[in-house]
N, C-alpha and C positions, 0 to 999 in steps of 0.2 A: 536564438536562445529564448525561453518561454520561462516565466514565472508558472509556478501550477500553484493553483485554487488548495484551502484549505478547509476543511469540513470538522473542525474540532478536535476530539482526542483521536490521537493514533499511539501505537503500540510498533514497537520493535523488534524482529523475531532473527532469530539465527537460519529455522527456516517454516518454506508454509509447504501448505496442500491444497490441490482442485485450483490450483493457479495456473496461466501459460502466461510468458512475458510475453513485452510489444518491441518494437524496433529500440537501437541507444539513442539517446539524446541528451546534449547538456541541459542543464536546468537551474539557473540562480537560485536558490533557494535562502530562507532567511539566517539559515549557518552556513550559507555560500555557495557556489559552485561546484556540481556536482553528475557526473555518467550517472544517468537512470534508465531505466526500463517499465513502462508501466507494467502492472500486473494485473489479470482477467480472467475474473469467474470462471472453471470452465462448465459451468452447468445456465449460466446466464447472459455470461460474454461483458457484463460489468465492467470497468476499474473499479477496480476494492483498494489500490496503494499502486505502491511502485519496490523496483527493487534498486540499491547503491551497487551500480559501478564501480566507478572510482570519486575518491574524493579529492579536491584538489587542494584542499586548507588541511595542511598535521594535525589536527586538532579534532578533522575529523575523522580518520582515516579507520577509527572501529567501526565503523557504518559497513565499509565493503565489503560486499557480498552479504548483506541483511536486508530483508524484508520490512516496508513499512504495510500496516492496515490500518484504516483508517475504521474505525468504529461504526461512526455515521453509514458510510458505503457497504460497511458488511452486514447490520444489524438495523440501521436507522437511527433516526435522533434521539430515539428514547429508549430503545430495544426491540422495541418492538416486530420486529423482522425475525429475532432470531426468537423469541416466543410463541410464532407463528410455527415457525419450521420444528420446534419441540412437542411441541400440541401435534402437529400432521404424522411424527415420525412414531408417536402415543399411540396413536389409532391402528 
C-alpha cells in the first residue's frame, strides 16, 4: 500500500474525458483507505488524478466510481497550461 503525493486543489467528478485508467490498487489516503485506479492523459500519457474504487470507511462511500483531477496536473500551478492550449486551439 502506497501513500500518493498531493499537488493542491483537486476537484470531484461523476465523470471525465480523454482519460484511460491504470492497474487497482489500495492507497491510504488522508480520508482513508481506499481501491483506486490512476487516470492518464490520453493525448500525453500524464497522471492527471485517479479514480474511487471502493471505499472502505461509510463515510466515504460517495466517492465510488468518481473521478479525482488534480488542477496542478491538468492546468499547472497557476493555469497556465490550460491558457496555452486555449490561445493554440484560437489560431
Amino acid at each position: 500500500m502506497i501513500s500518493f503525493p498531493r499537488y493542491g486543489k483537486a476537484y470531484l467528478f461523476d465523470n471525465v474525458v480523454n482519460v484511460t485508467v491504470g492497474e487497482k490498487e489500495n492507497r491510504m489516503m488522508i480520508t482513508g483507505l481506499h481501491t483506486v485506479v490512476d487516470i492518464f492523459c490520453v493525448t500525453c500519457g500524464s497522471i492527471v488524478g485517479w479514480k474511487y474504487e471502493t471505499a472502505y470507511d461509510k463515510s466515504q462511500k460517495y466517492k465510488e466510481g468518481k473521478f479525482i483531477l488534480e488542477r496542478y496536473k491538468v492546468m499547472g500551478p497557476d493555469g497556465s497550461l490550460y491558457l496555452v492550449a486555449q490561445e493554440d486551439a484560437e489560431e
